[in-house]
C-alpha positions as CSV (number, residue, x, y, z in Angstrom):
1,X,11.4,-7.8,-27.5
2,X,10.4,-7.7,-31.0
3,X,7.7,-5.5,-30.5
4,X,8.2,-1.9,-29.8
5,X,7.2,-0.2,-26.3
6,X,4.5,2.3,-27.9
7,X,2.9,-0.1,-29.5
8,X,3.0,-2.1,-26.0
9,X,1.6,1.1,-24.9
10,X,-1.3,1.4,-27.3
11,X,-2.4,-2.1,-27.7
12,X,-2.7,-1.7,-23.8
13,X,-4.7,1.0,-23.7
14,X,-3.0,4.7,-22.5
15,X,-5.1,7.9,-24.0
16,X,-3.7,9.7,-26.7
17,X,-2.4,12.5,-24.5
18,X,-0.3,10.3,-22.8
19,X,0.9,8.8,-25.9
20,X,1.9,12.3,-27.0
21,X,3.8,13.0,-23.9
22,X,5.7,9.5,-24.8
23,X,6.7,10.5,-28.2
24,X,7.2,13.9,-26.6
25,X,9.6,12.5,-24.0
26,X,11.5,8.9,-25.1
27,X,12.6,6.9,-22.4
28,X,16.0,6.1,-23.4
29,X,17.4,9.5,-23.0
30,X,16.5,9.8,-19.2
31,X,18.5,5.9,-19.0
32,X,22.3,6.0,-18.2
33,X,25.0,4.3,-20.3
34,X,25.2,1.0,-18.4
35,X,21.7,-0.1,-16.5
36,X,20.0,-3.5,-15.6
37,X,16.7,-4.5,-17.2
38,X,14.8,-7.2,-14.7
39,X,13.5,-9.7,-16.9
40,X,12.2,-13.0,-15.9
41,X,13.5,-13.0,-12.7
42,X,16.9,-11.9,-13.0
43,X,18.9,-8.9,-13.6
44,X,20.8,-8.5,-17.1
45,X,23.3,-5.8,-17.5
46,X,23.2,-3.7,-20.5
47,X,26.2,-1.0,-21.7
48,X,25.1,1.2,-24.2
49,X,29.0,1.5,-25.2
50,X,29.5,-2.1,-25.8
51,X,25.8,-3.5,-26.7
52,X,24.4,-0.5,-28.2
53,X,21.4,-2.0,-30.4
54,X,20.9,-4.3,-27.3
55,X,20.6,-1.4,-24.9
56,X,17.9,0.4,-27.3
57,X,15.5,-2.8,-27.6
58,X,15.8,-2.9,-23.2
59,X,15.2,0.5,-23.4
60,X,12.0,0.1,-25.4
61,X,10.7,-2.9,-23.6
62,X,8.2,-2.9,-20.8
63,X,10.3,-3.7,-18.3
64,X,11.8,-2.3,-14.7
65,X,15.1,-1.5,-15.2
66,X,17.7,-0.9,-12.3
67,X,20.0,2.1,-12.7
68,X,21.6,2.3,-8.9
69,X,22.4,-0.2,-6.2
70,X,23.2,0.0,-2.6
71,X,22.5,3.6,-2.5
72,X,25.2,4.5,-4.8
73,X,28.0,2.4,-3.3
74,X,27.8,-0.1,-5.8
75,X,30.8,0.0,-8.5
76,X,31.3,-2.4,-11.2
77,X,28.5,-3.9,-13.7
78,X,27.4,-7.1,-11.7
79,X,24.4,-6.6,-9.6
80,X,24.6,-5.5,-6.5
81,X,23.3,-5.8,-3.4
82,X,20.1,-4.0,-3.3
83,X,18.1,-1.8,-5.8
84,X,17.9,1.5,-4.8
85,X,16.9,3.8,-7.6
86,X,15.2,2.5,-11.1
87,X,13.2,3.1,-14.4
88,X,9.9,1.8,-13.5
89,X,7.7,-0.8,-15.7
90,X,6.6,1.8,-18.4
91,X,3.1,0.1,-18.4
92,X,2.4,0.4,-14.8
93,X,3.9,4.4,-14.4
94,X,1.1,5.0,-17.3
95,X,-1.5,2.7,-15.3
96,X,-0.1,5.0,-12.0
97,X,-1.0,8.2,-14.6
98,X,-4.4,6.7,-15.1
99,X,-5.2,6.6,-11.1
100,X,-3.8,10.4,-11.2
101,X,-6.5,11.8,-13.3
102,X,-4.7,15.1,-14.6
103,X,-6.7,17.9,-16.3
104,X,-4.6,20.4,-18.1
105,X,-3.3,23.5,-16.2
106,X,-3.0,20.9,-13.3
107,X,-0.3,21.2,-10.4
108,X,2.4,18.0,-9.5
109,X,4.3,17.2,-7.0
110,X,6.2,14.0,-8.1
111,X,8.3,12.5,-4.7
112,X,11.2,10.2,-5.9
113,X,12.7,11.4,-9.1
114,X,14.2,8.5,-10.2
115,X,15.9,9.0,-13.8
116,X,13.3,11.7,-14.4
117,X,11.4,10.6,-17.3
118,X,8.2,10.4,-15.6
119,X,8.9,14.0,-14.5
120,X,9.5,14.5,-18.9
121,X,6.0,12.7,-19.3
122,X,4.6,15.2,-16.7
123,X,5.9,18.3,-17.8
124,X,4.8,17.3,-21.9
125,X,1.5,16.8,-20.5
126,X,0.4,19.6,-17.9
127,X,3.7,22.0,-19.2
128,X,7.0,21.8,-17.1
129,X,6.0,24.9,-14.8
130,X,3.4,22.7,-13.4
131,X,5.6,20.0,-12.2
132,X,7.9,19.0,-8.8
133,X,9.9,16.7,-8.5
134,X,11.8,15.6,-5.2
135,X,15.0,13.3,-4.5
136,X,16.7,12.3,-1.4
137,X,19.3,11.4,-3.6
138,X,22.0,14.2,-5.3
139,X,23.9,12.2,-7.3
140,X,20.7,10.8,-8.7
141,X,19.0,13.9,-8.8
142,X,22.2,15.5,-10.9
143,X,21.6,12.7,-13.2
144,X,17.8,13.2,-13.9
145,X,18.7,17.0,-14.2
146,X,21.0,16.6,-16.9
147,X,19.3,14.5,-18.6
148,X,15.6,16.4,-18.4
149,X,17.7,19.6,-19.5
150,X,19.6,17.3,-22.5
151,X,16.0,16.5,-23.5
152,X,14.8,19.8,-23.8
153,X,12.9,19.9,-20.1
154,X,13.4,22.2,-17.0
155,X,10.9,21.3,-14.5
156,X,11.9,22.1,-10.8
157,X,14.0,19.2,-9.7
158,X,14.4,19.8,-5.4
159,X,17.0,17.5,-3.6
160,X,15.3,17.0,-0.3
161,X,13.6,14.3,1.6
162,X,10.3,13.4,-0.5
163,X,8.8,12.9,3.1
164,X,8.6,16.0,3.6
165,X,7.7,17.6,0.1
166,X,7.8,20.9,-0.7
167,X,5.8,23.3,0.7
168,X,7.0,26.3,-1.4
169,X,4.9,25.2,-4.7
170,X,1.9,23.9,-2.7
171,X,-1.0,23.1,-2.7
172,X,-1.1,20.6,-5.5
173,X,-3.7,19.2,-7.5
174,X,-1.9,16.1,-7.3
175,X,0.3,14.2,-5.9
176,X,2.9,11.0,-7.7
177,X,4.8,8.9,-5.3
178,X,7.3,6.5,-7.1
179,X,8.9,4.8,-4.1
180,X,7.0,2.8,-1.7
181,X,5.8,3.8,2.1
182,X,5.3,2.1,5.3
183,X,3.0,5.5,6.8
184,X,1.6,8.2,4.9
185,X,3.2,11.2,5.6
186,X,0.9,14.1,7.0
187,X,3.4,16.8,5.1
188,X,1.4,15.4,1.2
189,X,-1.8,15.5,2.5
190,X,-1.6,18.8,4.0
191,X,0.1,20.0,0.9
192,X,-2.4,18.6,-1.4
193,X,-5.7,20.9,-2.4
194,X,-9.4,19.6,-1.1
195,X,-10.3,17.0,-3.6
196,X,-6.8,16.8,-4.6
197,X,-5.3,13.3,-5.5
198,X,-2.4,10.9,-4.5
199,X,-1.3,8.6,-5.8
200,X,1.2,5.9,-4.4
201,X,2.6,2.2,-3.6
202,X,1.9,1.5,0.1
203,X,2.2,-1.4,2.1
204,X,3.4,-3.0,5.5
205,X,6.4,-4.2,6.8
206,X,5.0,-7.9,6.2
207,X,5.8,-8.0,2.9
208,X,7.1,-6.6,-0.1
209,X,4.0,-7.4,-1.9
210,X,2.5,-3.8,-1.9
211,X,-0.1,-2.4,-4.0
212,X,-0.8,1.0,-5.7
213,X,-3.1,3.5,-3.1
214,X,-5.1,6.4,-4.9
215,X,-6.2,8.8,-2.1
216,X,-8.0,11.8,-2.3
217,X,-7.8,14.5,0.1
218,X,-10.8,15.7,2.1
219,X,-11.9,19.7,3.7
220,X,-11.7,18.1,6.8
221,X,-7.7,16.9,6.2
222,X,-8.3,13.1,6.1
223,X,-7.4,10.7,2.9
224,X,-9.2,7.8,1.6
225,X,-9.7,5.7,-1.4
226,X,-8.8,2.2,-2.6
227,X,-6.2,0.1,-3.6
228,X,-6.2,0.1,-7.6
229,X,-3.2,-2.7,-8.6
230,X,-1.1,-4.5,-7.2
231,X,3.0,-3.6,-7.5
232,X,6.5,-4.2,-5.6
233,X,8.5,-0.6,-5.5
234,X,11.8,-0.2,-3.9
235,X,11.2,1.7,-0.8
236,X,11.7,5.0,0.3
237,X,15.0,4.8,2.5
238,X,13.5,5.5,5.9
239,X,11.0,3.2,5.7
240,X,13.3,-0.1,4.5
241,X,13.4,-3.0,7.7
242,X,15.7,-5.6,7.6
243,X,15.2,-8.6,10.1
244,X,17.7,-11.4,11.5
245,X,17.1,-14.4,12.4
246,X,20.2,-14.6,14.8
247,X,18.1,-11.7,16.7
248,X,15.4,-14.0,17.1
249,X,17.0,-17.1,17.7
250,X,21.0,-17.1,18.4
251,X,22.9,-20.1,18.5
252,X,21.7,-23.2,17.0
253,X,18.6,-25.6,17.7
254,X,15.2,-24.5,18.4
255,X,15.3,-22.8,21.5
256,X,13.5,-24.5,24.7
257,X,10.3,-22.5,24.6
258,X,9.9,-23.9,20.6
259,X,6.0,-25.0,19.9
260,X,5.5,-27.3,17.6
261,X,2.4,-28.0,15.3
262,X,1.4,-28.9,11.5
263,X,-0.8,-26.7,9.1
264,X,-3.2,-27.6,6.6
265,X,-2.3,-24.8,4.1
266,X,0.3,-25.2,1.5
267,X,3.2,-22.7,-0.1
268,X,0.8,-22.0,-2.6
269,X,-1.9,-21.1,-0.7
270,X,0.1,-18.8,1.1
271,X,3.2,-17.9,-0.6
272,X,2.9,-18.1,-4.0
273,X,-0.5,-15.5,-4.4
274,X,0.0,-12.5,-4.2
275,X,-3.6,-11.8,-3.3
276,X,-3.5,-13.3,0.0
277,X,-0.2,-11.8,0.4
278,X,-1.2,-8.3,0.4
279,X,-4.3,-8.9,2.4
280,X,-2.2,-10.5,4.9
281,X,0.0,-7.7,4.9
282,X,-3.1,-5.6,6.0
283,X,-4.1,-8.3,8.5
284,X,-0.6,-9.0,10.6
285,X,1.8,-5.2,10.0
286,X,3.7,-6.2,12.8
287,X,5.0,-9.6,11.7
288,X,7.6,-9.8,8.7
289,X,7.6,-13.3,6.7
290,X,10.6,-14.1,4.2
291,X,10.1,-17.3,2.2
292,X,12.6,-19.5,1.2
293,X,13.3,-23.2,0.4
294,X,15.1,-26.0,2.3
295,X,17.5,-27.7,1.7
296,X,15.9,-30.5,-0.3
297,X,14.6,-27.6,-2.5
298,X,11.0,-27.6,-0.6
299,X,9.5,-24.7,0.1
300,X,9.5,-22.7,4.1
301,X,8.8,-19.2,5.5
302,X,10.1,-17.7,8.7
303,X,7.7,-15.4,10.8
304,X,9.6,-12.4,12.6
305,X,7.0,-10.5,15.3
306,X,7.9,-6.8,15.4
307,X,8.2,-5.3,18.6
308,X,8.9,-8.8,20.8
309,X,10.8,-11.5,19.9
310,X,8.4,-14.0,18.6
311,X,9.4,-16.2,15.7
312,X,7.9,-19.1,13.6
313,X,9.1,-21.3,10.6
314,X,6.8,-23.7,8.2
315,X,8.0,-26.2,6.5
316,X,5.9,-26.4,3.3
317,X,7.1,-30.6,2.7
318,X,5.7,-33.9,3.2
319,X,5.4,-33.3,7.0
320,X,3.6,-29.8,7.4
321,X,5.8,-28.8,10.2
322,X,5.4,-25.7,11.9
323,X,7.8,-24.4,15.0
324,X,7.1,-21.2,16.8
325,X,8.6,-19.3,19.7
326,X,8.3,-16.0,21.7
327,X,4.7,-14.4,23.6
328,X,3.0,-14.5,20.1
329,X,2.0,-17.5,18.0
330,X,2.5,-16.0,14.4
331,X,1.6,-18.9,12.5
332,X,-1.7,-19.5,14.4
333,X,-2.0,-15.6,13.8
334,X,-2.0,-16.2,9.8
335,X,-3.8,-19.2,9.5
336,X,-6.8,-17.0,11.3
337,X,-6.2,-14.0,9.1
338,X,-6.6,-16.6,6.4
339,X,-9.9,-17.7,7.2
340,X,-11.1,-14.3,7.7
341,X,-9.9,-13.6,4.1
342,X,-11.7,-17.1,3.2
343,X,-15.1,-16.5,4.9
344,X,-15.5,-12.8,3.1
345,X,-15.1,-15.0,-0.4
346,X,-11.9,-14.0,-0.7
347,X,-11.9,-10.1,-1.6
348,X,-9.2,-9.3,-4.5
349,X,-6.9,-6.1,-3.3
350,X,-9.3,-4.0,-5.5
351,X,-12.2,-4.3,-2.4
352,X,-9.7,-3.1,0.1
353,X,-8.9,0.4,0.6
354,X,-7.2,3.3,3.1
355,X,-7.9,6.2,5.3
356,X,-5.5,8.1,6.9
357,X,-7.3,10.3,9.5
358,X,-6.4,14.2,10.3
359,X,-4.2,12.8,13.2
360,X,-2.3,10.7,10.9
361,X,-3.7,7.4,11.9
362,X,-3.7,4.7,9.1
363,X,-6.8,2.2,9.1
364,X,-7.4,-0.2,6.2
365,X,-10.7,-1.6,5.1
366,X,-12.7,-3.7,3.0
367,X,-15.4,-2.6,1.3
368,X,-16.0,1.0,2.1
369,X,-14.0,3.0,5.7
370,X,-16.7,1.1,8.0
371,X,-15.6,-1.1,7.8
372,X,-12.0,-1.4,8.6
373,X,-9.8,-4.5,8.8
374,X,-9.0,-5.8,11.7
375,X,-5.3,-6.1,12.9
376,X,-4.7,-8.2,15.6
377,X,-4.7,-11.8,16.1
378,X,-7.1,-11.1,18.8
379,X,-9.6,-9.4,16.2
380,X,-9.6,-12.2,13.4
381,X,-9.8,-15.4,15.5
């Protein structure tokens, strides 16, 4: 942590009128008195009243940092449950400024205020008059207000659901999402100008491997453009899924319908890349997979079919195993979206893109909006 975060910031590459937004706008005054940087795969907790020096070097370091669990139930300083509002990666909120494109004089709306510093880094770039930012969250909103307002900011602060945005200041130039979404919501494209931009973490339920969107809005009210980075955002509240296995499979032992097989492909093929991850996410939205290990420490993933019942786990050890149930064969289902991925040379995430239609249809694509991805097992086999 030795090195400081503009520094970070300048060695990796952010224009100078971000830079002066930076200095304009410091992160550690929109960060509360006891927070939780992420840092090689934990969380560490920080108190600015006991560990003060310590809490100013997390504060200028490039990492996420965790300032709510559980949606605010969460008391004490040991992690919670789940992460539910946070101070972003500094580097990737300036590589998400970068995919925004902002002129001066330029109209935002930002949905998920978080602590409100990228809400300070807006208003010190376009001017604070220009700039919207929603939260479904009061208590977190109260916080980002006080703090923009200690800082010297006033930019409209709105709690509301982000969903929806706010129609009273639109359009907008552009659009900054900071939480990540299952569906596009019709309400930012309509409020967005012709030739407008958003910007935005989208995925599918597959995964949380989800990768930053920039669309920009046509005459004729559809969206398109491609997928610029990849990135894991918490995500906004109404579109979070949680699956159970004992909803798929209650009681013990495989139940009688259980189809066994063995795969060829390994955890790293499969688990460990985040590549394929995404692009299967495109591939198979209506089957979840959670990895895991076993209990020799070997690697597994369970397959949960939305909409139905259908079920696999793969045993990535010595013996390959695969077991599947329900009307669907999800395994069989990625191992074909795999060697759709593998016969196209396998296209990074930059190759794929997005279109939401006027009706609020969704279709993903590689390559340009011809051609879109298939998604169904029936498609890729």
């Amino acid at each position: 942590m030795a090195e400081g975060l503009r520094d970070v910031l300048l060695a990796y590459g952010v224009g100078p009128e971000w830079v002066k937004a930076f200095d304009a706008a410091p992160r550690e005054s929109f960060l509360p008195e006891v927070m939780w940087p992420f840092d090689n795969g934990r969380d560490l907790v920080v108190s600015r009243a006991r560990e003060p020096e310590q809490w100013r070097r997390w504060a200028d370091t490039d990492v996420a940092i965790t300032t709510q669990w559980d949606d605010g139930r969460h008391t004490g300083t040991a992690p919670g449950e789940e992460r539910t509002s946070s101070g972003s990666m500094p580097s990737l909120v300036f590589d998400m400024f970068a995919d925004l494109s902002v002129d001066d004089g330029m109209r935002v709306l930002e949905v998920g205020t978080g602590t409100g510093w990228c809400a300070a880094l807006l208003s010190a770039r376009l001017g604070e008059d220009n700039v919207v930012s929603v939260e479904l969250d009061e208590a977190v909103a109260d916080r980002a207000r006080k703090a923009l307002h200690a800082a010297g900011w006033h930019p409209e602060i709105v709690v509301g659901d982000g969903l929806l945005g706010h129609p009273g200041r639109a359009p907008y130039d552009r659009v900054l999402v900071t939480a990540a979404v299952r569906e596009v919501p019709r309400a930012w494209i309509e409020q967005t100008r012709p030739g407008g931009v958003i910007v935005m973490p989208w995925g599918t339920h597959h995964s949380h491997q989800d990768a930053i969107v920039r669309l920009v809005v046509a005459e004729d009210g559809t969206a398109s453009g491609r997928f610029t980075r990849l990135a894991q955002f918490m995500h906004i509240r109404s579109h979070r899924l949680e699956v159970r296995l004992a909803d798929y499979i209650p009681g013990n032992g495989w139940p009688d319908d259980t189809r066994a097989s063995v795969t060829g492909l390994t955890a790293s093929e499969i688990v460990d890349d985040p590549t394929i991850t995404f692009v299967l996410s495109l591939l198979l939205p209506g089957c979840v997979r959670v990895p895991g290990h076993n209990d020799d420490g070997t690697r597994a993933m369970w397959l949960y079919g939305l909409g139905g019942r259908s079920w696999a786990a793969v045993y990535f050890d010595e013996t390959s195993r695969v077991f599947q149930g329900g009307p669907r064969d999800l395994w069989d289902e990625v191992e074909a979206a795999h060697r759709w991925w593998t016969e196209r040379g396998r296209p990074g995430h930059t190759e794929f893109g997005l279109t939401v239609t006027a009706g609020g249809h969704q279709k993903a694509w590689l390559g340009d909006p011809s051609e879109p991805v298939p998604r169904a097992a029936s498609a890729v086999r």
